[in-house]
C-alpha positions in Angstrom: -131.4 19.3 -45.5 -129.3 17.3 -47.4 -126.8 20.3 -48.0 -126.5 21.6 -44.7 -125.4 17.6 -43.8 -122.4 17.9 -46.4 -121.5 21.1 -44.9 -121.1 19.3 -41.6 -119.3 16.7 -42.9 -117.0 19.5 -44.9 -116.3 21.1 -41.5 -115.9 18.3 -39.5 -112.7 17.2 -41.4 -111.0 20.5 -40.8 -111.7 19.4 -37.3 -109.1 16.8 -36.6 -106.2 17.1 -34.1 -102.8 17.6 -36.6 -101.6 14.9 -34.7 -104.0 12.2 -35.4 -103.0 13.2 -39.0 -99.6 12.4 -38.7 -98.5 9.4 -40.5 -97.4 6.6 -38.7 -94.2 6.4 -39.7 -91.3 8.7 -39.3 -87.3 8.9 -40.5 -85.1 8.0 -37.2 -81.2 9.5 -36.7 -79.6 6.8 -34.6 -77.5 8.5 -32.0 -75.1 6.1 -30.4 -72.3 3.4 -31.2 -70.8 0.3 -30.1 -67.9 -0.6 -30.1 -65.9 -3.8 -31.2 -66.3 -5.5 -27.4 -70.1 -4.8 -27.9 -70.0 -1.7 -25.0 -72.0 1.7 -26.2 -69.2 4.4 -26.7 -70.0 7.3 -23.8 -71.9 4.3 -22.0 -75.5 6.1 -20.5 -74.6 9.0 -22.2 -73.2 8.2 -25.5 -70.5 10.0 -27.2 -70.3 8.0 -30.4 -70.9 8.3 -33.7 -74.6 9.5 -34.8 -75.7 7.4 -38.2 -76.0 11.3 -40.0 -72.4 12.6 -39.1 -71.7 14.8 -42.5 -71.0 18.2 -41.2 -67.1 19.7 -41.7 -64.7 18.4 -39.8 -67.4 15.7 -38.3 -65.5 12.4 -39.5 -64.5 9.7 -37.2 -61.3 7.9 -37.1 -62.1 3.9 -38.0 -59.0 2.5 -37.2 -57.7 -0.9 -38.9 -58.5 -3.8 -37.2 -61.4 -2.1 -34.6 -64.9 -2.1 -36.1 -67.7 0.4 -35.2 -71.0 -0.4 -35.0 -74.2 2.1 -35.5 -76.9 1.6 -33.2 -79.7 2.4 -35.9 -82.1 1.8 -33.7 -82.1 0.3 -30.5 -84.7 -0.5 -27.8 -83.0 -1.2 -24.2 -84.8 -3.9 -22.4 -86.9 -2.4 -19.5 -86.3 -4.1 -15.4 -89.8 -5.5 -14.8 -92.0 -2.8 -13.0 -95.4 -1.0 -13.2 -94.5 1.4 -16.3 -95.5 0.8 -19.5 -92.6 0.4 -21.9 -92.2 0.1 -25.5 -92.5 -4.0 -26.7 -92.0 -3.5 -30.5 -90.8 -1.9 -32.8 -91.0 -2.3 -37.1 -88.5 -1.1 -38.8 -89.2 -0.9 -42.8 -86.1 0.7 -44.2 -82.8 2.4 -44.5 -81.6 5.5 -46.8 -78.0 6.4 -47.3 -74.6 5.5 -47.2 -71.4 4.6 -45.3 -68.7 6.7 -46.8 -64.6 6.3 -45.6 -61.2 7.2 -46.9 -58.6 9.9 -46.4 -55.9 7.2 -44.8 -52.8 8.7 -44.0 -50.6 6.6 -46.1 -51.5 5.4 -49.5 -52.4 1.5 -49.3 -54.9 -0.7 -49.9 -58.3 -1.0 -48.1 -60.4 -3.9 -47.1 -63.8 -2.7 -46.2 -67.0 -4.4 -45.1 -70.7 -3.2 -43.8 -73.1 -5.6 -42.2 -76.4 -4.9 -41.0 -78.4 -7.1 -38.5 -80.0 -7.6 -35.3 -78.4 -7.5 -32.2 -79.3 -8.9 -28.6 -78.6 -7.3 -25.6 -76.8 -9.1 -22.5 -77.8 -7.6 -19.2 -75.3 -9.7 -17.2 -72.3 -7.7 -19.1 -74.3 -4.4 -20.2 -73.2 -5.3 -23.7 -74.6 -6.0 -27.2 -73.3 -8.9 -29.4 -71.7 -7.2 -31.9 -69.8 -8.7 -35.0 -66.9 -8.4 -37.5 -68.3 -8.3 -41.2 -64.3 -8.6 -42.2 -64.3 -12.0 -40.0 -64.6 -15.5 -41.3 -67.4 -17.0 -39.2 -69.1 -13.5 -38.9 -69.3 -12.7 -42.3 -70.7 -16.1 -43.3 -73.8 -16.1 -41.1 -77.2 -16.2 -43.1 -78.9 -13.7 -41.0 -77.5 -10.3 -42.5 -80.3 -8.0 -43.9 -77.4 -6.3 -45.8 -73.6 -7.5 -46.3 -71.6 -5.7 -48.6 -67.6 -6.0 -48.7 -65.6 -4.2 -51.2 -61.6 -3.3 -51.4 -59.9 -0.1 -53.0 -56.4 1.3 -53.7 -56.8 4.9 -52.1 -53.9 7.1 -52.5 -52.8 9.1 -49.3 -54.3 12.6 -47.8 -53.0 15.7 -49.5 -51.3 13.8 -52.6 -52.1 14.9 -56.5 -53.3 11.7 -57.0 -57.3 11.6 -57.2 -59.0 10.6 -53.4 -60.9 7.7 -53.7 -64.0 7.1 -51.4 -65.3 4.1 -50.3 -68.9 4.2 -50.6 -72.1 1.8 -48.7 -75.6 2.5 -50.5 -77.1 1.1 -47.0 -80.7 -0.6 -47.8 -83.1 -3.8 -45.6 -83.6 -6.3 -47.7 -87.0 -6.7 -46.1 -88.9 -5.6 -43.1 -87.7 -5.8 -39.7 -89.5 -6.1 -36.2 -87.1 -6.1 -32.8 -88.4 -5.5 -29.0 -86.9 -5.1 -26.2 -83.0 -5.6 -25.5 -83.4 -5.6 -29.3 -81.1 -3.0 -31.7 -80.9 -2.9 -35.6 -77.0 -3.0 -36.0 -75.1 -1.6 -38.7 -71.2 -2.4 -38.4 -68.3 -0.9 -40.5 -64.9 -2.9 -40.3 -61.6 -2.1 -42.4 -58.1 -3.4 -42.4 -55.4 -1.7 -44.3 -55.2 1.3 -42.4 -56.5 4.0 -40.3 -59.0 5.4 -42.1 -62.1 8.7 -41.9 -65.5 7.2 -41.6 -68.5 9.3 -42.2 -72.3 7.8 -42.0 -75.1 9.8 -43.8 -78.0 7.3 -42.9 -81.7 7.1 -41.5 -84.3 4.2 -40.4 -87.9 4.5 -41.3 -89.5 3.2 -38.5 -93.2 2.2 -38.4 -96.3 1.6 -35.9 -94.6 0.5 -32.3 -96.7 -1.1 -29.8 
């Protein structure tokens, strides 16, 4: 008796959906930016940058002066009606880098990244989006990540060594949002024009 009950229990495990076996958390590509007035490039259907943008020829143009920010993730804040929508979300970390360079003209670059979380305004359809490179942004204590660095980078197409600017991107801790809620990650740079490429992902965890 007892062995035909450990050959039910031996089947029964084989038994279970794949996807209640799934783990519960997962690697997210963020697919949309913001720009420096805190509107989503594209608007409802977003044209800007993805936070994994490293095929050929896939760079973006950060010019000086005009940050962009990476909507990581973001959940939009839901008009109140019957449907059930998403109330939180945990967000435990982020893998990979902010990489820029190639200017134009050889000069020197002032770079920052800041990463944080960002409230929605339904009144202007915009998110409140900040300057890392700016005084009073940059000096805020609620970054999860702030990282400012500056390099001489020689010009495109020189014999002179291309130097690239690089962001190891990490969360110094757990995050939770909800809605009208986004994890922001915003690149800013003064100097010149410069190529920005984003090789990044979020590992988010259980939502309710």
């Amino acid at each position: 008796m007892a062995r035909k009950n450990r050959r039910r229990r031996g089947r029964g495990t084989t038994s279970i959906p794949y996807a209640r076996m799934r783990p519960i958390e997962d690697w997210k590509v963020g697919g949309s930016a913001v720009d420096a007035t805190g509107a989503v490039i594209g608007g409802a259907s977003p044209t800007g940058p993805a936070t994994w943008l490293m095929g050929a020829g896939s760079a973006t143009i950060l010019a000086t002066g005009v940050p962009i920010t990476f909507q990581a993730v973001a959940l939009i804040a839901a008009p109140n009606t019957s449907t059930p929508t998403l109330g939180r979300m945990r967000l435990d970390d982020i893998k990979g880098s902010i990489f820029l360079g190639a200017p134009a003209s050889a000069t020197v670059i002032r770079a920052a990244v800041g990463i944080y979380v960002s409230e929605y305004n339904s009144n202007t359809g915009k998110w409140d989006v900040r300057d890392p490179l700016n005084t009073a942004d940059g000096s805020r204590d609620d970054y999860f990540y702030l990282e400012g660095q500056m390099f001489d980078l020689p010009a495109t197409g020189t014999s002179t060594a291309p130097t690239i600017i690089k962001f190891d991107l990490r969360l110094s801790e757990r995050v939770v949002i909800g809605g009208g809620q986004a994890l922001h990650v915003t690149v800013s740079a003064v100097g010149a024009n410069i190529s920005l490429n984003s090789a990044f992902r979020t590992l988010v965890g259980p939502v309710a």
